[in-house]
C-alpha positions as a Markdown table, in Angstrom:
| # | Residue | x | y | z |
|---|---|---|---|---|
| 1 | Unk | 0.0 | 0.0 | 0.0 |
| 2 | Unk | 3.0 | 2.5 | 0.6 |
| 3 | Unk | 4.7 | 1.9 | -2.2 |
| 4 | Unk | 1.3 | 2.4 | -3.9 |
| 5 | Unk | 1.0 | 5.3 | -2.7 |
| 6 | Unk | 4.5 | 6.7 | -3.4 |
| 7 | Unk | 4.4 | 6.4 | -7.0 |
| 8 | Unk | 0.9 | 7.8 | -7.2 |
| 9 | Unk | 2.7 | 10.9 | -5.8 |
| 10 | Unk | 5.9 | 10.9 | -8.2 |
| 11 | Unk | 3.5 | 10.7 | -10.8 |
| 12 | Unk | 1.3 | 13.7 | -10.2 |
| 13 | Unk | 4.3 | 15.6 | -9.3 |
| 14 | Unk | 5.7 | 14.7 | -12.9 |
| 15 | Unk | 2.7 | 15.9 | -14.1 |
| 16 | Unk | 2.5 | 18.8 | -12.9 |
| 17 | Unk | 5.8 | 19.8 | -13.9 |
| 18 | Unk | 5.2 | 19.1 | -17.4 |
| 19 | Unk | 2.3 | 20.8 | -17.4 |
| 20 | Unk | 4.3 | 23.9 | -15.8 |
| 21 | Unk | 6.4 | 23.6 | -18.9 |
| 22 | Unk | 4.0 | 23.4 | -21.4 |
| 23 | Unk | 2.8 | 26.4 | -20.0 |
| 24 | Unk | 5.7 | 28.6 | -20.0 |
| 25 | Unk | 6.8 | 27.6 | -23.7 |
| 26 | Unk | 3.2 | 27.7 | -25.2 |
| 27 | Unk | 2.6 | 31.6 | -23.7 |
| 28 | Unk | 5.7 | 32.3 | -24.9 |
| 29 | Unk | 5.3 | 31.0 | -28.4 |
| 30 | Unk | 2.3 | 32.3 | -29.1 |
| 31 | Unk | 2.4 | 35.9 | -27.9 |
| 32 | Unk | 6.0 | 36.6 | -28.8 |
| 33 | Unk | 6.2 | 35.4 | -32.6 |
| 34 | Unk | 2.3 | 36.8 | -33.0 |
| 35 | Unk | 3.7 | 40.6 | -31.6 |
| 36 | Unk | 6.7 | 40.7 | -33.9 |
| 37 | Unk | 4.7 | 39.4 | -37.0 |
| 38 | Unk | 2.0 | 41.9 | -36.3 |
| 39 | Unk | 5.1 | 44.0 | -35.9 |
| 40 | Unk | 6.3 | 43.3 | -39.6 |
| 41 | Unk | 2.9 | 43.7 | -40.6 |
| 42 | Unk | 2.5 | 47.2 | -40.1 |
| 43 | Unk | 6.3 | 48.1 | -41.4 |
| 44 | Unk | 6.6 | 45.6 | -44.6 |
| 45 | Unk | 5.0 | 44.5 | -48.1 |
| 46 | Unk | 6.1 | 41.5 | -48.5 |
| 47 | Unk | 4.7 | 37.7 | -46.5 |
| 48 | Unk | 8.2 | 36.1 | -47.0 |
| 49 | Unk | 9.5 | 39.0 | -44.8 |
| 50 | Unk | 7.1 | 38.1 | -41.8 |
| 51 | Unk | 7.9 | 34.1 | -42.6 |
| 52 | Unk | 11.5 | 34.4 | -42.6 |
| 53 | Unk | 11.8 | 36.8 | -39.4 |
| 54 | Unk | 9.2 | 34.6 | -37.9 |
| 55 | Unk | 10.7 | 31.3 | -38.7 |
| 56 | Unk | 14.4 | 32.8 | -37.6 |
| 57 | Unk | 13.0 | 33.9 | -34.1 |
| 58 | Unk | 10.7 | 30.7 | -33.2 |
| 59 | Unk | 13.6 | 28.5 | -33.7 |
| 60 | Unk | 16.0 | 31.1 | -31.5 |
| 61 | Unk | 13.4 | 31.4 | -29.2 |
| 62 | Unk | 12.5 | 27.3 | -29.0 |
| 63 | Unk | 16.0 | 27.4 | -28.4 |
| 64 | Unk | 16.4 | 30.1 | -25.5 |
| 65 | Unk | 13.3 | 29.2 | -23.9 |
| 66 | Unk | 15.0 | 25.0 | -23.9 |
| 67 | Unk | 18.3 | 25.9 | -22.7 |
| 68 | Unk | 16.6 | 28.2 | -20.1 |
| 69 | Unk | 14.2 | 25.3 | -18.9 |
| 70 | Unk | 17.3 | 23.1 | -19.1 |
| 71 | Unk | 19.5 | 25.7 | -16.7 |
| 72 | Unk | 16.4 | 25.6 | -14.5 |
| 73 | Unk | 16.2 | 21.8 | -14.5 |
| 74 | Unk | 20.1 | 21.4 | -13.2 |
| 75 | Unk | 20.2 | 24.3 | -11.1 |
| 76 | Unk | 16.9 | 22.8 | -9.1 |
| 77 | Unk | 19.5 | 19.2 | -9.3 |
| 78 | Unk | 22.4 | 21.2 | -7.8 |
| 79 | Unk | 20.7 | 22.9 | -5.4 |
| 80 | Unk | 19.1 | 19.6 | -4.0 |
| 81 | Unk | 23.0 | 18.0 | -4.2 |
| 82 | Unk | 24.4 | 20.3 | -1.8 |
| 83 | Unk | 21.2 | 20.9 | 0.4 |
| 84 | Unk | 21.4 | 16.5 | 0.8 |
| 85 | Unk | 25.3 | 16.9 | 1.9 |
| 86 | Unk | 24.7 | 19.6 | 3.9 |
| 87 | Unk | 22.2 | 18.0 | 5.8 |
| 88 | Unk | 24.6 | 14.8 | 5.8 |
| 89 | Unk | 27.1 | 16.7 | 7.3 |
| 90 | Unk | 25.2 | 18.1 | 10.1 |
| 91 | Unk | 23.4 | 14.9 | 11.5 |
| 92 | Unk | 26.7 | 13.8 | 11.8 |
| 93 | Unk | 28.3 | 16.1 | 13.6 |
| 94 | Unk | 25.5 | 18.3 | 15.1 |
| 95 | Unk | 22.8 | 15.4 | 15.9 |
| 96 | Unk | 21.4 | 17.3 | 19.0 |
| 97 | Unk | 20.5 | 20.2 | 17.2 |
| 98 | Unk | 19.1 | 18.4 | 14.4 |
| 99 | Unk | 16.9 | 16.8 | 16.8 |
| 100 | Unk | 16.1 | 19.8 | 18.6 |
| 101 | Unk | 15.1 | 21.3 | 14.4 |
| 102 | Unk | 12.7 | 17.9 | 14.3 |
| 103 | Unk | 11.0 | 18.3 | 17.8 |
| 104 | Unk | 10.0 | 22.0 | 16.9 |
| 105 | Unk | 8.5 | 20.9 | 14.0 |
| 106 | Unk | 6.6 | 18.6 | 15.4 |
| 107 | Unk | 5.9 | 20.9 | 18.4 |
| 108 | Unk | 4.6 | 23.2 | 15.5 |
| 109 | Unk | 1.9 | 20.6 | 15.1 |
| 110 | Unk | 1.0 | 20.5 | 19.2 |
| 111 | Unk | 2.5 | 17.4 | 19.7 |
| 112 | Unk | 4.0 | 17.6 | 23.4 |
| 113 | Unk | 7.5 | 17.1 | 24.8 |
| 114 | Unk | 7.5 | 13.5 | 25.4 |
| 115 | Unk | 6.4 | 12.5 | 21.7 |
| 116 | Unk | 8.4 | 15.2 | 20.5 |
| 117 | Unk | 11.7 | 13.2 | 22.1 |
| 118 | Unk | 10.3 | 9.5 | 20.7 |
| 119 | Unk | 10.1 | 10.7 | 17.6 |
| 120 | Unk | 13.4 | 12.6 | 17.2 |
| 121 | Unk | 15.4 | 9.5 | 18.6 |
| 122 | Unk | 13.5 | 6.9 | 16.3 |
| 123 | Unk | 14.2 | 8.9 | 13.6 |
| 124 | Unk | 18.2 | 9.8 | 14.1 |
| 125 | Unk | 18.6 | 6.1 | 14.6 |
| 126 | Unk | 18.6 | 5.6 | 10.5 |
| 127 | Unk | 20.9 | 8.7 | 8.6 |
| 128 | Unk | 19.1 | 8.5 | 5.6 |
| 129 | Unk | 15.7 | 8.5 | 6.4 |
| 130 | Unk | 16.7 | 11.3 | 8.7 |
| 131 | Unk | 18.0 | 13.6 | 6.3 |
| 132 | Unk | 15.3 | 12.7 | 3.5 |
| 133 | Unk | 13.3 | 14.3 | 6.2 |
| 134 | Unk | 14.3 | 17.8 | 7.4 |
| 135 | Unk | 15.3 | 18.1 | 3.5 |
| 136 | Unk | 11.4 | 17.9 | 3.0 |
| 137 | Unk | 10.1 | 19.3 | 6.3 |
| 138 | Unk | 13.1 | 21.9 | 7.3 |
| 139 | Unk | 13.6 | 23.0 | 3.6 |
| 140 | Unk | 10.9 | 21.9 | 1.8 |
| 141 | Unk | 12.5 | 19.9 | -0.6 |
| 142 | Unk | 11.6 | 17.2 | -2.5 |
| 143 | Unk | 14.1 | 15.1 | -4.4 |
| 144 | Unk | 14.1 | 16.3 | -8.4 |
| 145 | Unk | 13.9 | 13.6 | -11.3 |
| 146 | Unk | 17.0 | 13.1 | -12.6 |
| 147 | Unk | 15.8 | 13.3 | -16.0 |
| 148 | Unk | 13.8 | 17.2 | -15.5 |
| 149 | Unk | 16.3 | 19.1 | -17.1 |
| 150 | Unk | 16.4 | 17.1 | -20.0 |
| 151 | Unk | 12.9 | 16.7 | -20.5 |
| 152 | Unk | 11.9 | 20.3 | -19.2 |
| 153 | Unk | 14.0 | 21.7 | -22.4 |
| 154 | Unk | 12.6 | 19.3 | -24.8 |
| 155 | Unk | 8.8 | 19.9 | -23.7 |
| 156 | Unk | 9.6 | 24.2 | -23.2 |
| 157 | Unk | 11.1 | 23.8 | -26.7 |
| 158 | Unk | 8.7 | 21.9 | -28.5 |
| 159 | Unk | 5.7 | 24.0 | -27.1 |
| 160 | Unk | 7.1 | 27.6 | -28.3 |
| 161 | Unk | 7.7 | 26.0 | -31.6 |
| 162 | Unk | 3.9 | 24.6 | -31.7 |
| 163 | Unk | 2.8 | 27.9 | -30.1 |
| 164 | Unk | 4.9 | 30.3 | -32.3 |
| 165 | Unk | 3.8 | 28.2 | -35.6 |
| 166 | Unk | 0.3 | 29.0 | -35.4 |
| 167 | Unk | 0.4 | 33.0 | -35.5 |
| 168 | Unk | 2.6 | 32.0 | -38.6 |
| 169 | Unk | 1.0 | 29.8 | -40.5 |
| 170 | Unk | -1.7 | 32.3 | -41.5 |
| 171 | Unk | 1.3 | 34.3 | -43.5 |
| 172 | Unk | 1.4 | 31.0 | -45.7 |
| 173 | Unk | -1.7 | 31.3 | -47.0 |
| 174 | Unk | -2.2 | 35.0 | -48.1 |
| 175 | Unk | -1.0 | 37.3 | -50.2 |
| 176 | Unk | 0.2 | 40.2 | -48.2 |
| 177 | Unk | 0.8 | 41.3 | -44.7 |
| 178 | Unk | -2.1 | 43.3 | -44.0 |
| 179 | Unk | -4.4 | 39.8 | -45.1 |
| 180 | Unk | -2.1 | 37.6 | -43.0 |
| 181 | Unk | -1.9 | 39.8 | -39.9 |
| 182 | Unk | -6.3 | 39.5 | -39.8 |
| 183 | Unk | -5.7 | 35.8 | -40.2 |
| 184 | Unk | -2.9 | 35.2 | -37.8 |
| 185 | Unk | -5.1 | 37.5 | -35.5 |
| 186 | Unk | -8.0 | 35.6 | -35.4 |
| 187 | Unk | -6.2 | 32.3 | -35.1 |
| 188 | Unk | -4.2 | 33.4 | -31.8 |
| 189 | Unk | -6.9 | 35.2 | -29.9 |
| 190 | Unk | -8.6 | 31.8 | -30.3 |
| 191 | Unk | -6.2 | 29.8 | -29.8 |
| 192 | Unk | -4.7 | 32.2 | -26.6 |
| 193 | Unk | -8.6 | 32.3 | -25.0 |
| 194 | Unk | -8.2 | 28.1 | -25.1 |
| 195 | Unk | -4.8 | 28.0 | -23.9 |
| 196 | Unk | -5.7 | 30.7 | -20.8 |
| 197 | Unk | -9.1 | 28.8 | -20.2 |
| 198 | Unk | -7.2 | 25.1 | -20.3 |
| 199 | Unk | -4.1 | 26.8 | -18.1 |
| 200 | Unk | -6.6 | 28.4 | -15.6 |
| 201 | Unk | -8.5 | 25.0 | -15.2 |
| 202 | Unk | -5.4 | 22.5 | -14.5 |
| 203 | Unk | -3.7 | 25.5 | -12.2 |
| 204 | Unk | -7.1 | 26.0 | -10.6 |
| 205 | Unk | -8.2 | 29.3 | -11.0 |
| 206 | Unk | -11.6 | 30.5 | -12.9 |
| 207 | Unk | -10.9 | 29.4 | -16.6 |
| 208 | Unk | -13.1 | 32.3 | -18.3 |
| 209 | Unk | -10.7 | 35.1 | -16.2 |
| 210 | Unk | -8.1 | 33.4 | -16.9 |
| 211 | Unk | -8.7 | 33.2 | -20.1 |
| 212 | Unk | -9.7 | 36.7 | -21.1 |
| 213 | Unk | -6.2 | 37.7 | -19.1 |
| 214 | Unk | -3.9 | 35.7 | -21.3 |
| 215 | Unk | -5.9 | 37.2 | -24.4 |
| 216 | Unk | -5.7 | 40.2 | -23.4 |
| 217 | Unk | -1.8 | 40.0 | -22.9 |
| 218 | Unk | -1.3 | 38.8 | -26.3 |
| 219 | Unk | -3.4 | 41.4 | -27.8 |
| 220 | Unk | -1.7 | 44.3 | -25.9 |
| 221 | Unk | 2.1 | 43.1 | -27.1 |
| 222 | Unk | 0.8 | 42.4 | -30.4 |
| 223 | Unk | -0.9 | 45.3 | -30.8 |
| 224 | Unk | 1.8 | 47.6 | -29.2 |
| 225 | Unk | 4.4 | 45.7 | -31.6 |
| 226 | Unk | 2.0 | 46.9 | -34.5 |
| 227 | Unk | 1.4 | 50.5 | -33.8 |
| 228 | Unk | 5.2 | 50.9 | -32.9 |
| 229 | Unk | 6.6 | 49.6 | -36.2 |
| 230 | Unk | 3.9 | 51.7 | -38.2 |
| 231 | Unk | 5.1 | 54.4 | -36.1 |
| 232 | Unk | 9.0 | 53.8 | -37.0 |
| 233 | Unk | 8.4 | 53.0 | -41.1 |
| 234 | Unk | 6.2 | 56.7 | -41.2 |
| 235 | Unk | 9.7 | 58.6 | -39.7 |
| 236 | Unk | 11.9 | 56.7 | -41.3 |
């Protein structure tokens, strides 16, 4: 039954960090690549313009966004590592204050003194079970897969690429920039009011607010990008 229940936990907490990263590289992807095409839009004549500086900054940003989940990934790893050896190092040689750090912890829960003193001497009687403890109770940490960097830039990666092709696409199918930007528009606005709503349900907050605010977010760079680059092509 325990071990049941510990990998029903690893599991959702898998889960939830791939969903985390879908998250960050599908905002990403589609408000960034949908502002700078709007961008282009307003300043160009030409669709192949929009495609190639779109194309040239989904697969540096797919790439960014990776190496940035990546970073994240093995920082969260290294941090863990030296917390573990830390702890190693001080129920070794510090065991009566370690205990003391356990029995105010329970005492936080209104356990009283004599429980407190059972508890702290069953558990300093195995190392590893002690330290796997105040890691998750002192410091709140929990031990990271060893394969989330790794996955976290493959899933960050692939999600701006998926989220940066769709405000594209629509430049593939028209003739000019002004066609393609009403297009690429529509698509995103729909596609950012389904990714806020589906975000806001799994993160549990209200899906429609959550929805309007991601779609407004998009519309404000986009829009912003637009009027800016009109602004700069009258001057210049």
């Amino acid at each position: 039954m325990t071990s049941s229940k510990g990998t029903h936990k690893e599991e959702h907490l898998r889960s939830s960090a791939f969903i985390t990263d879908i998250v960050i590289g599908m905002s990403d992807g589609l408000t960034v690549p949908f502002a700078l095409a709007a961008g282009l839009s307003g300043a160009v004549q030409h669709n192949s313009v929009v495609i190639t500086a779109g194309i040239a900054e989904i697969v540096a940003g797919s790439i960014a966004m990776g190496l940035g989940g990546y970073l994240a990934g093995k920082t969260e790893q290294e941090h863990y590592q030296s917390e573990l050896q830390r702890e190693y190092a001080e129920v070794e040689n510090i065991p009566e204050k370690e205990k003391d750090e356990v029995k105010l912890i329970f005492a936080q829960y209104g356990l009283n003194e004599s429980a407190q003193n059972t508890i702290s001497d069953e558990l300093a009687k195995d190392k590893d079970k002690w330290v796997d403890f105040m890691l998750k109770y002192e410091l709140g940490l929990e031990k990271p897969d060893a394969n989330r960097a790794r996955n976290s830039a493959a899933t960050i990666g692939i999600s701006y690429i998926v989220g940066g092709l769709i405000p594209l696409s629509a430049y593939f199918f028209t003739h000019t920039p002004y066609q393609g930007l009403l297009i690429s528009a529509l698509l995103t606005v729909i596609c950012l009011f389904l990714f806020g709503y589906f975000k806001s349900k799994v993160t549990g907050q209200p899906p429609l607010k959550g929805a309007f605010k991601v779609t407004m977010i998009g519309i404000t760079a986009a829009a912003a990008a637009f009027f800016v680059a009109k602004l700069f092509n009258q001057l210049f």
